[in-house]
N, C-alpha and C positions, 0 to 999 in steps of 0.2 A: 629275755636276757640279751644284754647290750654283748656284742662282740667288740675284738682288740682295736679296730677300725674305729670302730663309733665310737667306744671311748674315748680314743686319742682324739677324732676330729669333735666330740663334746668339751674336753679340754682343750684344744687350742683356740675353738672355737671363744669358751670363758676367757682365755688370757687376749684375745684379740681387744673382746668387749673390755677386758681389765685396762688394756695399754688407752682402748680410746677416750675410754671414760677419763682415765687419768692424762691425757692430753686437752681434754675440753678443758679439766679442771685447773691446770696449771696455768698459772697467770704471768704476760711476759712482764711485770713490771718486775724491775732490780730491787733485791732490799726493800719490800714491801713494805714489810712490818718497822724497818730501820731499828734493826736489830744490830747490822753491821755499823760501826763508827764509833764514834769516841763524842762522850755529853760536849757542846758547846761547840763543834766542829760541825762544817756542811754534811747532810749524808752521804755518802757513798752511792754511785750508781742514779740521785737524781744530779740537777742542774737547776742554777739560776741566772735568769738573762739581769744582761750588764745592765740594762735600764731600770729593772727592781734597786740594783746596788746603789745604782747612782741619786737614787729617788729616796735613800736614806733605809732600806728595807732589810732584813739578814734572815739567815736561816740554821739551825742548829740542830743539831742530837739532844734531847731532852729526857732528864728522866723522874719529871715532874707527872704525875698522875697517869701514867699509859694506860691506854686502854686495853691493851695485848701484851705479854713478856715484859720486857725490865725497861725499854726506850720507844719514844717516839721523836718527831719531829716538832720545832716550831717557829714558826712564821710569826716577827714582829720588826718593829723600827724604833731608831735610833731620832730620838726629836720627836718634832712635829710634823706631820704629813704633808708633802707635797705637790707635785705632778707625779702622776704615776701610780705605779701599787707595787704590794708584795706578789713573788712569782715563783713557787716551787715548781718544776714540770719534770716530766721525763718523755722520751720519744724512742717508740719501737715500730720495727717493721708493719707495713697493715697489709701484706698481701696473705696472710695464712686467714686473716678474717674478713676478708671480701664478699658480699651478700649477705652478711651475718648480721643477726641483730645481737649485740656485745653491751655490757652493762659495764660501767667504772663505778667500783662502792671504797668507800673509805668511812672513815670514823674520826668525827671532825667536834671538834667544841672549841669556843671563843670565850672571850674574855675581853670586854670593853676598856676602852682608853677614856683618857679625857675629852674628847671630841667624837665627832661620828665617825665608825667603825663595821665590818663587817666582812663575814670570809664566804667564799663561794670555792668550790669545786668546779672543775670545769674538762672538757673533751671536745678535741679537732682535730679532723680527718684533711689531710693534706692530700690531694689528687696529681694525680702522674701530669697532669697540664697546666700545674699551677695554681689550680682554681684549689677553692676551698670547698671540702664535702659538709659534712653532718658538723656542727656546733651548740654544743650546750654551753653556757656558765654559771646557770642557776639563778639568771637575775630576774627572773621573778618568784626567787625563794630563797633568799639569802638568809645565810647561818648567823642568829646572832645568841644562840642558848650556848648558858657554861657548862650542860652537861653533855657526857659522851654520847656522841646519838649514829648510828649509820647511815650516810645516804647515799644514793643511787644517779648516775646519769646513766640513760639507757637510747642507745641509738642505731640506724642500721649504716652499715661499714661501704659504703661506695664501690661500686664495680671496679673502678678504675682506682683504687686509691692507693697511696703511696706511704704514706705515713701514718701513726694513730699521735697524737699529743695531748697528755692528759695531767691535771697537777690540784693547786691550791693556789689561790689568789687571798690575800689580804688587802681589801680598800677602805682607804682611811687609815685609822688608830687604832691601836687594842693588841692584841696576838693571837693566834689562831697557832691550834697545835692541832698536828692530824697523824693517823695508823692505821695497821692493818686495814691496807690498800690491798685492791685486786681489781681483774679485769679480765671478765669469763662471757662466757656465751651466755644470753639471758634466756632464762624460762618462764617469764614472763606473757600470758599469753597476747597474740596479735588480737588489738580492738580496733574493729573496720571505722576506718573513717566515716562519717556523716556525711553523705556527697554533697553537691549543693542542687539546692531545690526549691524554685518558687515557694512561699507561700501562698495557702490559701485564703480568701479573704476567711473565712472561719478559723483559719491558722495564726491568721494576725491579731485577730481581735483574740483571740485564748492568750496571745502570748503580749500583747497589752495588758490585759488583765491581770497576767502573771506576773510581770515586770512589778506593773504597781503594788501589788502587795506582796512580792518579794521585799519590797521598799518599805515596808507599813512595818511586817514584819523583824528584817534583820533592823532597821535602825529605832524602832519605837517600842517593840515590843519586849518588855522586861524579864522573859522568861529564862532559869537558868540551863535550857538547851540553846537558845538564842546565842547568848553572851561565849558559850563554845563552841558552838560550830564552826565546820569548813565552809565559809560561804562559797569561794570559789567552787567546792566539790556541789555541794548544795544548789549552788545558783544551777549550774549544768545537767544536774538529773532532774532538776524540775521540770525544763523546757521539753525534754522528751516526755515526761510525766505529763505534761498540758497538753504539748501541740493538739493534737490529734481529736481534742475533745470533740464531742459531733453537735454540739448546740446549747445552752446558758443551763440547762441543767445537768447535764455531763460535763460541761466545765466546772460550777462547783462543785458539783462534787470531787471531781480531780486535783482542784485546788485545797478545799479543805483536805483531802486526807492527806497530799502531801506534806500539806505545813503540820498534819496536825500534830507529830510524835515532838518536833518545836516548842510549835505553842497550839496545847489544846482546849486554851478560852478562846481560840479564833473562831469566827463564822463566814462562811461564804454562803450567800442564799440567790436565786431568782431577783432579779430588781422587782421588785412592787409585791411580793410572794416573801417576807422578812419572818424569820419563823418565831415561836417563843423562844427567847433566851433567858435563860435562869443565871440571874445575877452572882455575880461570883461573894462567896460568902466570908464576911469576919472572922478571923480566925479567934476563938476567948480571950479573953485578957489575959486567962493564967497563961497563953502559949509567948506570952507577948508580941502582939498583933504588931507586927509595921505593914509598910506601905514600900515598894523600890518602882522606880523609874529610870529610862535614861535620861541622864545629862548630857550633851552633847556639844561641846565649845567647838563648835567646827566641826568638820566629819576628822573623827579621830582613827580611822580606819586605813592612814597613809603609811608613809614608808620613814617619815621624818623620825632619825631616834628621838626619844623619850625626851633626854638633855639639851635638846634644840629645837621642842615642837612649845608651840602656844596652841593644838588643837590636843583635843582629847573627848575620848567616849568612855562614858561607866556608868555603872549602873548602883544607884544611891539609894539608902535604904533608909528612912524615920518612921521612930515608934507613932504607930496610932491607935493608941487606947481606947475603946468603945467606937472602934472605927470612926472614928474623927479625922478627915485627912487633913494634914497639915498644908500650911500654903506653898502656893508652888506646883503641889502635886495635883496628876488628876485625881480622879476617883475612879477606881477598877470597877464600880458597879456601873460606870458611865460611859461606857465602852465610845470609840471611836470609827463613825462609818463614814462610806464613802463609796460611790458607782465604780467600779472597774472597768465598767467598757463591755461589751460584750454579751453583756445583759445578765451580768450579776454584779452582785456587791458586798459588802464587807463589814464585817463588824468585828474589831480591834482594840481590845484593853490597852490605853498607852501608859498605866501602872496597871500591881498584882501587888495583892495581900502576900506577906510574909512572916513568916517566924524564923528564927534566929540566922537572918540572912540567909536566906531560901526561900526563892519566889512560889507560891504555890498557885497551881495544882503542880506538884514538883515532875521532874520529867523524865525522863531516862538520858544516860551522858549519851550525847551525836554521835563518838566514836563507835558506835555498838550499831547505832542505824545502816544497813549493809544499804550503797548504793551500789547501782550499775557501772562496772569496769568505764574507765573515761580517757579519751583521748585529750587532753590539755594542751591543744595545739591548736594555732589558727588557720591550720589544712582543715580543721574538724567542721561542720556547719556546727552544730549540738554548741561546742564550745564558743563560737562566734556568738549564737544569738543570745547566750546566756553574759558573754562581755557586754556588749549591748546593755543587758538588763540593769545590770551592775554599776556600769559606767555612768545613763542614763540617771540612776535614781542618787548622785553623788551628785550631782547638781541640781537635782531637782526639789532637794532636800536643804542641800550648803551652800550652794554657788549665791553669793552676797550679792548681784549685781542684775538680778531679772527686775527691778525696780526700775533701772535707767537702759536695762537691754531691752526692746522690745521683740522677744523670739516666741514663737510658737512652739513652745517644749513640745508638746504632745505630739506634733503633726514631727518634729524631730525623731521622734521616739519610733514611729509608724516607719517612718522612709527608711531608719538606720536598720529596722529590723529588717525590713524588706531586702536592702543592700547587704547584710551578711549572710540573707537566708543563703544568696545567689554567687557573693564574690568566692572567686576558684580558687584563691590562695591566703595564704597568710598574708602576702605581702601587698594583695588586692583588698585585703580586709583592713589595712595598718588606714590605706584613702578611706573606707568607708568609717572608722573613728575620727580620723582627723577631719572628716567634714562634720562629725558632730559634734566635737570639738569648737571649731571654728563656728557653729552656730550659738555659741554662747558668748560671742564677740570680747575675749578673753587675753589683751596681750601676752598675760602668761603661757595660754591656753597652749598643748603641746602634745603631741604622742610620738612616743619612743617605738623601737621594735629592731634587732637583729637582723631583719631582712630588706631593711633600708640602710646600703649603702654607700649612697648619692650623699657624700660629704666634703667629695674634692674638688679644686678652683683651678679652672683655665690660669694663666700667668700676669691675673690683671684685676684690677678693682673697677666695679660698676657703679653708676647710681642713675636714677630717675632724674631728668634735669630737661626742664621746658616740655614734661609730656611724653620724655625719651630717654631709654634704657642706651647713659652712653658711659664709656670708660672712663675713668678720671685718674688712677694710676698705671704702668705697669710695671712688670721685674725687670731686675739689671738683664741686660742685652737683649729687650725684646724689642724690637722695629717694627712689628705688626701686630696690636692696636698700638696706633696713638692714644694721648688723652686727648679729647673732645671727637673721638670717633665714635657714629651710633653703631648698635648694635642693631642689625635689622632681621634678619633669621639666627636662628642656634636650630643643627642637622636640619636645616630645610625648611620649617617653620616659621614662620614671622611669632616676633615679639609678642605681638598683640592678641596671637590664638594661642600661644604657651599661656599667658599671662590670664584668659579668659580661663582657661582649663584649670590653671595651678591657685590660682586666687580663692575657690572656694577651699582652698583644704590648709588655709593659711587660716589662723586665729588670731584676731586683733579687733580691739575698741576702736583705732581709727585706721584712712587707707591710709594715711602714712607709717603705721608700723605696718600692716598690713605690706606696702610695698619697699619700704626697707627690708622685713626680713624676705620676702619672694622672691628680692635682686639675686640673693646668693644660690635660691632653690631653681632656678629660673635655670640655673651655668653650673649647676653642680652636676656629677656624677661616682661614679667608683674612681678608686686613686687608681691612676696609670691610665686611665681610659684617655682618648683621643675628643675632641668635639671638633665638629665641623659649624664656620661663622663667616657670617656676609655682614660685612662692613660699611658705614659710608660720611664720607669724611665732606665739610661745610661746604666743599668746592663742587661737590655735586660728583665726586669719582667716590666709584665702589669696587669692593676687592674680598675673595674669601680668604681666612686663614685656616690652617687646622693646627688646635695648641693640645698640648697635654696635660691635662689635669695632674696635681698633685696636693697631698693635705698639706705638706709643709710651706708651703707658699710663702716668701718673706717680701711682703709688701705689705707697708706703711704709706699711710698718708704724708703728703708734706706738710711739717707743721716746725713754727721755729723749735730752739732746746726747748725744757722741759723748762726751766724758770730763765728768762732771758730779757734783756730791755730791748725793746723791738724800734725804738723811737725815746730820744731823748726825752727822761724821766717818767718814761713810760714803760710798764711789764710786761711780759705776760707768763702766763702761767698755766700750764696743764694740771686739771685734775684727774685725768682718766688714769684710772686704776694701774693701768703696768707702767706709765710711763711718772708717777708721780713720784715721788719718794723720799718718805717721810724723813728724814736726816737733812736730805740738800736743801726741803723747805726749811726746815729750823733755822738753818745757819742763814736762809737770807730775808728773815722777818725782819731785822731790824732795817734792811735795804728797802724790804716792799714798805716799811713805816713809811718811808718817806720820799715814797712815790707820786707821781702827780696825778698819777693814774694806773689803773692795770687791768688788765682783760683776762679772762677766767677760763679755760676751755673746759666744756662741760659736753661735746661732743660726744658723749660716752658713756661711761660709769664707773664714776670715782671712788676713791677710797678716802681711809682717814682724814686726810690732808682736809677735804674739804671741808670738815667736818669743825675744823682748827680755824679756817675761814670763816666760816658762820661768826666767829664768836671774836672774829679782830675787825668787821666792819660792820658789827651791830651797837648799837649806845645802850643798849639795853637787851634781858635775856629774852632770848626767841624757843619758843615750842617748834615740833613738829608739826602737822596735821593730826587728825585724833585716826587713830587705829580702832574700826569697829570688827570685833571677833564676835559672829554669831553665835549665839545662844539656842540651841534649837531643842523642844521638847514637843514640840508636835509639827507633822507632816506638810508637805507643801508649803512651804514657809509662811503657816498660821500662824500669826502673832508671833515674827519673827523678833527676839530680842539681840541688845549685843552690848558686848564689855566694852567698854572705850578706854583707851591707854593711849598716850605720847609721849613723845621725847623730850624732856626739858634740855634745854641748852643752858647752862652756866654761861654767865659772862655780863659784861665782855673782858677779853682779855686783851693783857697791855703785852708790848706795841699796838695798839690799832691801825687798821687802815684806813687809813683819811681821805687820800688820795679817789680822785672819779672810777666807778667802779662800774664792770661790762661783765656780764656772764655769754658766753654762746654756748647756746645749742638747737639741738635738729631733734628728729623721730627717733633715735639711737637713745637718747635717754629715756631709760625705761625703769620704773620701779624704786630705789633708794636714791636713783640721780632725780627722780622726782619728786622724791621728799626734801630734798634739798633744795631743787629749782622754786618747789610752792613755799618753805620757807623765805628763799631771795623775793618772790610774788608777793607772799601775803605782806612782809614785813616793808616793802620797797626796797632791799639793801645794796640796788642798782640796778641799769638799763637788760633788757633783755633781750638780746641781738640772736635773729636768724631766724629758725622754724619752730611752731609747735613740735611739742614733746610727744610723749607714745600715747599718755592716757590711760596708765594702767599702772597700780600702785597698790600692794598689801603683800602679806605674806605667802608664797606659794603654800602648796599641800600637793607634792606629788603619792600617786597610789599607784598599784598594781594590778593588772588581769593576767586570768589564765591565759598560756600561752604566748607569756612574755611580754606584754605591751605596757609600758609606763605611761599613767597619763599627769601631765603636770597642770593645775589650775590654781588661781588666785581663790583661798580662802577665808579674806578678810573682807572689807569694806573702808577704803580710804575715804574721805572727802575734804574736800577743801577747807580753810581757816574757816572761812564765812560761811559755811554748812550747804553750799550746793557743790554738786557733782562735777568731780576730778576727772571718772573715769568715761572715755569716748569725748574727754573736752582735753583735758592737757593743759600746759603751760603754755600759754600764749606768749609770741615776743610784744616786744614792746618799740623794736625799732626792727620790723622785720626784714629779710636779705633772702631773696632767691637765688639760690647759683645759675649761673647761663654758661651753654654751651662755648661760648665766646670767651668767657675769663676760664672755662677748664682748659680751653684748650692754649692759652696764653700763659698756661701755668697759679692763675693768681687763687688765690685765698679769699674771693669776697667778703666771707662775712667776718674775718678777721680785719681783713681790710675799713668795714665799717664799724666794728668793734675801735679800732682805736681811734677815727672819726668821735665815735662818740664820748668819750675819756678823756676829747683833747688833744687828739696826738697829730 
């Protein structure tokens, strides 16, 4: 029998655990739910920054479909999208949750606009020194479902930190409506990171093996667990499932079980040890037998909406009565092998019999397949060598341009793995993509990542010129660089050993985009950071400066207006995209008719306007180059096909331009300026003044990895009018102009200067 004592300390004891419990669970966000406020009016208690408003974006009380009680919020704009995005946020104290791991959940659904669209969630940790702690934004899982769904950012709260800032972002078009918001202590359990760890050679070759027919698998094989899977989830529990294996027959077997709940027509066997396979069987006529395969125009597995992509993946189904396969199709009794490395191999249905759209042997749904808790971060090893696998087999399979690249995929495939088994960070692992990347000599070629914030510029424009990394502009009131001063160290360093270090993790078909874009990576850093630079000027004196970086940088080239006679009866005219503009052309077509000449600036990448061009100094209608979109239905690009499309140009149209006609440009044109340039080529429609072009032309296909990394790559296959290769060649000039050290720093324009040279002026 409890005494009056122990009673009472058993009940205060209960109301303690009451009060705490209910302290964890209270959430500091204001007006959660956005209960409080009035329909059509901002909510109460958040906030929107001035730059959402000014970028055309609004925010409202809604009480269109809530997901909780009678109102929510909603995030849309006014027009058409511009710079910027939509920005609902709010900001609370972060010292009660310091050490804490803290989850922000909300209840989010979108609703697409006429153009690309998409909402993300987000949360950041402001630090007592400024610096920024813990950032999520979801960008590599962007909301684009119109149903109510809950998600999660979960992260841990900085020692030192100051503030927490958590909201809704809207980018692009469309509107995103969001509720019952919170922000609690997570009870989610802690999954230990994957340390980093040598591979073993036994480790490598399991996880070459694995890679490849993770590839064989998610993109060939028709099965309907296939076509729904988490591959990211998937890809990551494999590699722990493999690594480890102890020798070619405890790797297959590791391999088959794991894919098998997937696809269990697959076989992994001993190379030269190929077991009986019992051929996959017809289904009767009365079930109505088809046949499904993937199609694959491209790898359709990016990030492009739906409304703007020319790539797609799906999986197609035709009746085959008395199992007769139709053409096109393989045949599922004719399975698909191949060595994996490692000393086993693979046998792969790249179709499955079906009945009534349902690939058979049918499968169980992926959501039900319990994997191991995962850390989806590029701290994790697990995760890294699984991006790897993922990353690797999107080119190995799409990438249109191993014809005229010559790279050693496989031995790529070996080194990237090795490099993430071992890199220490997220942001050490961001280098070991980007050099694989840039082995598929790709001027699209790109990887994105949050932990790369080296995007701000000292007070000054650079370029390559005679061999040498020298200045060619700078901002109003800077006296130290000149133009035509080299650049000879940045922090200490010579040029020449940045330049050897930084060059392999650049991606380009030639060195000259290659070192166009490396000039800016070369002198970038975080905004507000300082760099320290040694200088040295033609006369033979040297001198350091130290500038600050900033992103806003206003520095332009000098170039004349934007449509100006630079020379009696003579023009010139910029096409580069922000400086053109389409109104001021119209009104002076009838001026450029009766030109005697005009010079074109293509230094860049234009818009419409040029487009207007084409068609007033052509006598006749001009195509594009033909666009090849890959076709892909079996592996390693076997019997690689491809859709061909172009652009007809109408024309020509009146006024024309009569007058002698000069286009410039350098490595900066890259991609639709070089559809453009190969039209002026193929067709002769005037002189081509200054440098090759970049050499890289078709449509991107950016995709995703776990852990946030965007990878951007050229999807298509351009080539030239006359059927040989664009890309790693470019648009040659025709009266070519190299800048010198001596005319940048004299101020002059050379190859405009020989641009109206040759027009006559």
């Amino acid at each position: 029998m409890k005494t009056t004592r122990q009673v009472l300390f058993a009940l205060l004891s209960s109301i303690a655990l009451m009060l705490a419990a209910s302290a964890r669970a209270q959430s500091p966000i204001e007006n959660p739910g956005f209960e409080k406020g009035s329909p059509g009016q901002p909510p109460p208690g958040w906030f929107v920054p001035q730059p959402s408003i000014d970028a055309g974006y609004y925010v409202q009380i809604s009480t269109d479909n809530p997901k909780e009680g009678k109102q929510c919020a909603l995030v849309g704009i006014n027009g058409q999208p511009g710079q910027g995005f939509g920005n609902l946020m709010q900001t609370f104290d972060a010292r009660p949750y310091r050490g804490k791991k803290m989850r922000f959940r909300a209840a989010v659904r979108f609703e697409s606009g006429a153009g690309f669209g998409q909402t993300q969630l987000w949360m950041r940790v402001d630090r007592q020194n400024g610096g920024q702690g813990f950032f999520n934004n979801m960008g590599d899982r962007p909301i684009r479902s119109g149903d109510w769904a809950f998600y999660d950012i979960v992260g841990a709260i900085d020692a030192d930190a100051d503030t927490i800032n958590v909201g809704i972002m809207l980018v692009g078009s469309g509107k995103a409506w969001i509720d019952a918001t919170s922000f609690q202590e997570s009870d989610a359990p802690d999954v230990p990171l994957s340390k980093p760890t040598p591979l073993t050679e036994r480790g490598l070759d399991n996880l070459v093996a694995y890679t490849k027919l993770l590839g064989y698998v998610r993109h060939f094989h028709p099965s309907n667990a296939v076509e729904k899977a988490d591959w990211d989830a998937f890809a990551i529990a494999g590699v722990a499932a493999v690594e480890g294996a102890k020798d070619p027959a405890d790797l297959a077997q590791k391999l088959e079980s794991f894919f098998r709940p997937l696809a269990p027509s697959v076989r992994v066997y001993v190379t030269n040890r190929p077991p009986t396979i019992k051929p996959l069987v017809v289904p009767p006529d009365s079930d109505g037998p088809q046949v499904v395969m993937w199609d694959n125009i491209g790898f359709g597995g990016g990030i492009t909406p739906a409304n703007q992509n020319v790539y797609r993946s799906k999986r197609v189904f035709k009746d085959c009565p008395g199992g007769v396969i139709p053409d096109g199709f393989p045949d599922p009794r004719k399975p698909f092998t191949a060595d994996l490395g490692g000393g086993v191999s693979c046998s792969v249905p790249l179709a499955l019999f079906a009945t009534n759209g349902s690939a058979l042997p049918h499968t169980v749904d992926p959501k039900t397949i319990e994997l191991p808790p995962q850390n989806q971060t590029g701290d994790d090893r697990t995760t890294r060598l699984a991006d790897v696998a993922l990353a690797w087999n999107v080119y190995e399979h799409f990438y249109p341009y191993f014809d005229v690249v010559k790279t050693d995929w496989p031995a790529v495939l070996r080194q990237s793995l090795s490099e993430a088994a071992t890199d220490p960070d997220q942001r050490a692992f961001l280098d070991t993509l980007r050099r694989l990347v840039a082995s598929a000599h790709d001027g699209h070629g790109f990887v994105a990542h949050v932990s790369d914030a080296n995007f701000a510029q000292p007070p000054f424009l650079a370029d390559w010129i005679e061999g040498k990394l020298v200045v060619t502009e700078v901002a109003a009131g800077v006296t130290k660089p000149l133009p035509g001063d080299e650049i000879v160290k940045i922090d200490g360093k010579t040029v020449s050993e940045l330049w050897k270090a930084t060059e392999p993790l650049i991606s380009g078909a030639t060195e000259q985009w290659r070192r166009y874009r490396g000039k800016s990576v070369l002198l970038a850093g975080p905004d507000g950071s300082s760099v320290s630079i040694d200088f040295s000027r033609s006369n033979g004196d040297t001198y350091n400066a130290t500038l600050k970086r900033a992103l806003d940088q206003k520095i332009e080239e000098k170039r004349p207006k934007p449509i100006e006679e630079i020379k009696p009866g003579v023009w010139y005219v910029d096409l580069d995209g922000p400086r053109a503009k389409m109104e001021e052309y119209q009104a002076m077509i009838p001026t450029l008719a009766k030109a005697k000449g005009i010079v074109f600036d293509m230094r860049g990448y234009p818009n419409d306007v040029a487009s207007d061009v084409l068609h007033r100094i052509s006598d006749k209608p001009v195509t594009s180059a033909f666009w090849n979109i890959p076709h892909v239905t079996k592996p390693d690009h076997q019997d690689m096909q491809f859709i061909q499309s172009r652009w007809p140009l109408a024309g020509p149209l009146e006024p024309r331009f009569t007058g002698k006609i000069a286009f410039m440009t350098d490595a900066r044109a890259i991609s639709y300026a070089e559809s453009v340039m190969g039209m002026v080529e193929a067709y002769k429609l005037g002189e081509i003044v200054g440098e090759t072009t970049a050499g890289t032309n078709g449509n991107i296909n950016p995709f995703r990895l776990p852990g946030g990394y965007t990878i951007i790559f050229t999807g298509m296959k351009v080539v030239k009018h006359d059927g040989t290769p664009h890309h790693g060649v470019g648009i040659h000039p025709t009266a070519p102009v190299e800048r010198t050290i001596a005319g940048v720093a004299a101020g002059k324009d050379e190859v405009l200067e020989k641009a109206i040279q040759v027009v006559g002026g």
